[in-house]
C-alpha positions in Angstrom: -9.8 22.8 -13.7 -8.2 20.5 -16.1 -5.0 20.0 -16.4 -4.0 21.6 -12.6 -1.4 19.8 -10.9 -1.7 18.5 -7.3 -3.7 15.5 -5.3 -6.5 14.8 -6.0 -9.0 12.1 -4.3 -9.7 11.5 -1.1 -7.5 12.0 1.7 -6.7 8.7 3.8 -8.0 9.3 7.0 -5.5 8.4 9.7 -4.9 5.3 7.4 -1.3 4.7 6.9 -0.5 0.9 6.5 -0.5 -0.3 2.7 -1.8 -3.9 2.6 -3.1 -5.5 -0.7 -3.8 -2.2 -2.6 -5.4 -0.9 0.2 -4.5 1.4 3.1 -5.5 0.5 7.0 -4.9 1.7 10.7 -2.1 0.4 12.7 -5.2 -2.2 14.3 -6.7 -3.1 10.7 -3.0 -3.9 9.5 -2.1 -6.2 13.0 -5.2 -8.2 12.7 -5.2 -9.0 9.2 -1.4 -9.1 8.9 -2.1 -12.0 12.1 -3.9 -13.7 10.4 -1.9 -13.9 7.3 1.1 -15.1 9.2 -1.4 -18.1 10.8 -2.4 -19.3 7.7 0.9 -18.8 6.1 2.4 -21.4 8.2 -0.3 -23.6 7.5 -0.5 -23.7 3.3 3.0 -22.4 2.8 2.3 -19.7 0.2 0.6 -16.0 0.2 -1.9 -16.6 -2.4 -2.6 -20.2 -1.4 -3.2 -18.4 2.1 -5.7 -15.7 0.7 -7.6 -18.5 -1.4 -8.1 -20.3 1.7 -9.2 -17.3 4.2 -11.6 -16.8 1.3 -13.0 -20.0 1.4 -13.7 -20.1 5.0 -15.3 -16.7 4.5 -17.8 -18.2 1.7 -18.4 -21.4 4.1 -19.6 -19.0 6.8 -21.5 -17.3 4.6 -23.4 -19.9 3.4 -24.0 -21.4 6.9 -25.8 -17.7 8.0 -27.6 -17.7 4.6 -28.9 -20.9 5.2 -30.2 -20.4 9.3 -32.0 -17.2 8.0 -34.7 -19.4 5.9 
């Protein structure tokens, strides 16, 4: 029905904490927002922060990609 007014998508599941675009539980939100804070007092900055979470992340990666072959 075009043009009907009203929500539309899908409904959020319990989720009700807003974090980068994206909605979590109350657990999702206190683990990452925990580890945010850590690194926040380590590299000073939010994005700095995320760019080096996401880093680590690749490194880990690698290592598991690697001890498969």
């Amino acid at each position: 029905m075009a043009g009907a007014k009203g929500r539309s998508g899908r409904k959020s599941q319990g989720k009700i904490k807003k974090m980068f675009g994206y909605r979590y539980t109350e657990e999702e939100y206190a683990y990452l927002n925990d580890i945010l804070f850590k690194a926040r007092f380590t590299y000073k900055t939010t994005s700095r922060s995320i760019l080096e979470i996401f880093k680590y992340y690749d490194e880990e990666m690698s290592k598991k990609r690697i001890d498969k072959i």
